[in-house]
N, C-alpha and C positions, 0 to 999 in steps of 0.2 A: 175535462181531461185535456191535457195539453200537447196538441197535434205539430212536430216539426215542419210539416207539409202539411198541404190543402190536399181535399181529398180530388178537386179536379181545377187541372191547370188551365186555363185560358191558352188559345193561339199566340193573345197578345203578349201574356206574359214568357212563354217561352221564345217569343222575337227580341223579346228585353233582352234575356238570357243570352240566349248567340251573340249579339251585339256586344253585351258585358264582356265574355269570353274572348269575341276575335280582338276586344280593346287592350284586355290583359293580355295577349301571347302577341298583337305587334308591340305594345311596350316593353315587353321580357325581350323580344330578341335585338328593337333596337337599342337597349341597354350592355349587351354585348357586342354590337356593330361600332363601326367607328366615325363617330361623328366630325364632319370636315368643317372646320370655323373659315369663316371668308378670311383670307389676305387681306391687313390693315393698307388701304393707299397710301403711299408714303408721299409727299408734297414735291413739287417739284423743285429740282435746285440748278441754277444754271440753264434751263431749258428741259432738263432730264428730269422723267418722269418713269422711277422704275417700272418694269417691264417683267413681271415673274417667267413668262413665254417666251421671252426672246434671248439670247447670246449674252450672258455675263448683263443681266439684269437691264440690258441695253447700254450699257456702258457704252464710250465709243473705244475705236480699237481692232474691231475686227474687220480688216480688208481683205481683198484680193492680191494676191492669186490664191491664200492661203485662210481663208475665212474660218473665223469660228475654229482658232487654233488653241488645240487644249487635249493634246498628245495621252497626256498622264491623266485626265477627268479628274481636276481639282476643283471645278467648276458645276460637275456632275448632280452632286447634294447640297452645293455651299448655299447658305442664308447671304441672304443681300448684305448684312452685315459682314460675313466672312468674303462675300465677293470684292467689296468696296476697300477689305483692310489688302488682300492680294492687290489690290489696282494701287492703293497707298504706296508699297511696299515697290511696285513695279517703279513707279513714279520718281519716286526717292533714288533708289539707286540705279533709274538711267540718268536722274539730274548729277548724281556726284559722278557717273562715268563721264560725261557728257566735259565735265569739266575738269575731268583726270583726263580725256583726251587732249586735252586745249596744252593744258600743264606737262603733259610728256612732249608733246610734239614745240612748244614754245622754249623747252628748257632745253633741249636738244641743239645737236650741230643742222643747216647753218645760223638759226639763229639767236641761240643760247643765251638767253634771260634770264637771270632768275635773281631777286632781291634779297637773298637771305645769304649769298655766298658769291666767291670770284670763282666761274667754270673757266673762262680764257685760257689759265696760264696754270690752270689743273688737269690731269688727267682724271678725273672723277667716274668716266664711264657712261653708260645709257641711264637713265631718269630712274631706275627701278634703284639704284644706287646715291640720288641724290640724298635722300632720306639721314643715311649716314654723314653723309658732310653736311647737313640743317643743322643735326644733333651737335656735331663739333666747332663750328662755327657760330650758331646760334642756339644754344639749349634751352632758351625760355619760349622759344618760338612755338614746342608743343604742349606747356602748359597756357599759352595765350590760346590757341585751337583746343587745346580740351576746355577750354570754357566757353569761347564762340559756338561751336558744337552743341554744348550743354545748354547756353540761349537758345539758339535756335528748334531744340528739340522741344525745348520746357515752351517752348511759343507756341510750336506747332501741337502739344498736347493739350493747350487751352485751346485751341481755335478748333481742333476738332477731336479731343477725345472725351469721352462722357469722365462724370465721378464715378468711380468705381463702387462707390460707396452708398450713388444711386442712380443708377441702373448698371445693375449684376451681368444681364443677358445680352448687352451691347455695349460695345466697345466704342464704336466711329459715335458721334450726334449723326440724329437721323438728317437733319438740315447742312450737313457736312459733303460740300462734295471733295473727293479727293485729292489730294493735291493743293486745292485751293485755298492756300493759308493766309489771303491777303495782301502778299509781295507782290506791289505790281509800282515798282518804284518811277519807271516811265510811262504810266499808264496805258500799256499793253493790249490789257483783257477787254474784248470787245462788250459791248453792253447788249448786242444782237446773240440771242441763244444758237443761232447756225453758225456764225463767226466764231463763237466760243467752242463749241465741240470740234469746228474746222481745225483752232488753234491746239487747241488739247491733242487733237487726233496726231499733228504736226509734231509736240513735243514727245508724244509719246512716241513716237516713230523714230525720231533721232534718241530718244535715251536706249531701243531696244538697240539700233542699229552700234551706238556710242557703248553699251554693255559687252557686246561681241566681238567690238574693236579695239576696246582697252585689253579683255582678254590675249585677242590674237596680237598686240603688240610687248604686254607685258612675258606672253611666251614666248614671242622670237628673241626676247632680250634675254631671256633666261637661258636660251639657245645657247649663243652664241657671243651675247655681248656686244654686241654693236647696236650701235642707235636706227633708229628709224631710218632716216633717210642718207644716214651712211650705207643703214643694209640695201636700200634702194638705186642706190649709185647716182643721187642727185645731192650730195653734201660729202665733201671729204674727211676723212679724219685724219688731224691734225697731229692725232699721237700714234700714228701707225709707225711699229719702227719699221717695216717694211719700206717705206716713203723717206727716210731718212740716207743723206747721199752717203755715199763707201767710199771712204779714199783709202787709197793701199800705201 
C-alpha cells in the first residue's frame, strides 16, 4: 500500500523542511520588493565624471552666494540625460543673448553700426526696431540666417544628439558634453579639465547674466523708445524734436 508520508519523520528531515520553506517565502516577498539595479558609470567627458549625489549631476554652475539654485525642482527627479539637455538649452540661449547684447548696444546711438542699412540720416528708433528696416532694405538677409541657423543646428545635432532611431531613451550621446560642439576656431578650450570647467563656468555665467540683460533692455525700449544709452544720458539723440532750435 502506498503511503503519502513516512510513518516517522527524522529531526533531520524536518530541518530540510524549515529550510525549504523560509527559502520559498524570502523568494515570494522579494519578488514583490523592489529591486534597485546599480547606476551605469557614465565615462568621463572633459574632466566631468557624473555624480548621481551631487547638484545637477555635478555639472559646473553652481556658485555663491546663491548655490545649488533650482527655485522650481526641475532638477529634483531629472535623469542625467534630462539634466545635461536643461544645461544644453541654458547654454544655447545665453550664447545667442550674449550676442543680442553685443548687437543692441553696437547698433545703437553713439555708435551705430550696422551693415545691412544706413542708421545716420534715419530716424529708425532703438535696435528692437531695426528688424523692420533689415526686412526693407535688405529682404534676403533672413533667408541667408534661416539657413545659417539651420547649419549650425543640423551640426550641432550630429555632434551631440543620438539616432532617434537608436536609442529611444536618450537624447544627448552619453560622450557628449554640453555645449561642446567642437567651435573652438582660436583654440580657446583648454586641454587641463580645471581650465575647462573654470572656462565653461565663466561662459555660463555671462550668458545667465547676458539673458537678464537683453531682457531688461529689450523692455526699457518697449517702455519708452529710446535707445540705451540715450536712456542713460551718455549718447544724445539726434532725432529728438525737442533739441531742434525754434525761431519765431
Amino acid at each position: 500500500q502506498f503511503q503519502l508520508f513516512p510513518k516517522k519523520i527524522t529531526t533531520k528531515q524536518i530541518n530540510k523542511m524549515k529550510l525549504a520553506t523560509i527559502a520559498l517565502l524570502v523568494s515570494g516577498v522579494s519578488a514583490f520588493g523592489t529591486s534597485k539595479k546599480a547606476a551605469p558609470v557614465a565615462a568621463s567627458v572633459n574632466g566631468w565624471t557624473p555624480d548621481a549625489s551631487a547638484f545637477a549631476y555635478g555639472l559646473p554652475g553652481s556658485l555663491d552666494p546663491v548655490p545649488e539654485f533650482d527655485p522650481f525642482n526641475f532638477l529634483e527627479s531629472a535623469s542625467l540625460d534630462k539634466v545635461k539637455q536643461y544645461r544644453e538649452a541654458e547654454l544655447q540661449h545665453g550664447r545667442v543673448a550674449m550676442l543680442a547684447a553685443i548687437g543692441i548696444l553696437v547698433t545703437e546711438e553713439p555708435i551705430e553700426f550696422h551693415p545691412l542699412f544706413e542708421s545716420y540720416n534715419k530716424d529708425i528708433g532703438p535696435a528692437i526696431r531695426h528688424l523692420d528696416e533689415v526686412r526693407a532694405a535688405s529682404p534676403f538677409f533672413f533667408e541667408i540666417l534661416a539657413l545659417v541657423i539651420g547649419a549650425l543646428e543640423f551640426n550641432r545635432a550630429i555632434v551631440g544628439w543620438n539616432n532617434p532611431k537608436e536609442a529611444m531613451d536618450l537624447v544627448l550621446r552619453e560622450e557628449y558634453f554640453p555645449g561642446d560642439i567642437g567651435f573652438d576656431p582660436l583654440g580657446l578650450k583648454p586641454e587641463d579639465p580645471s581650465e575647462f570647467m573654470e572656462l565653461h563656468t565663466k561662459e555660463l555665467q555671462n550668458g545667465r547674466v547676458a539673458m537678464i540683460g537683453v531682457a531688461g533692455m529689450v523692455a526699457q525700449e518697449l517702455v519708452n523708445g529710446k535707445e540705451i544709452f540715450v536712456n542713460l544720458g551718455v549718447a544724445q539723440d539726434r532725432f529728438d524734436p525737442s533739441l531742434l532750435p525754434v525761431q519765431f
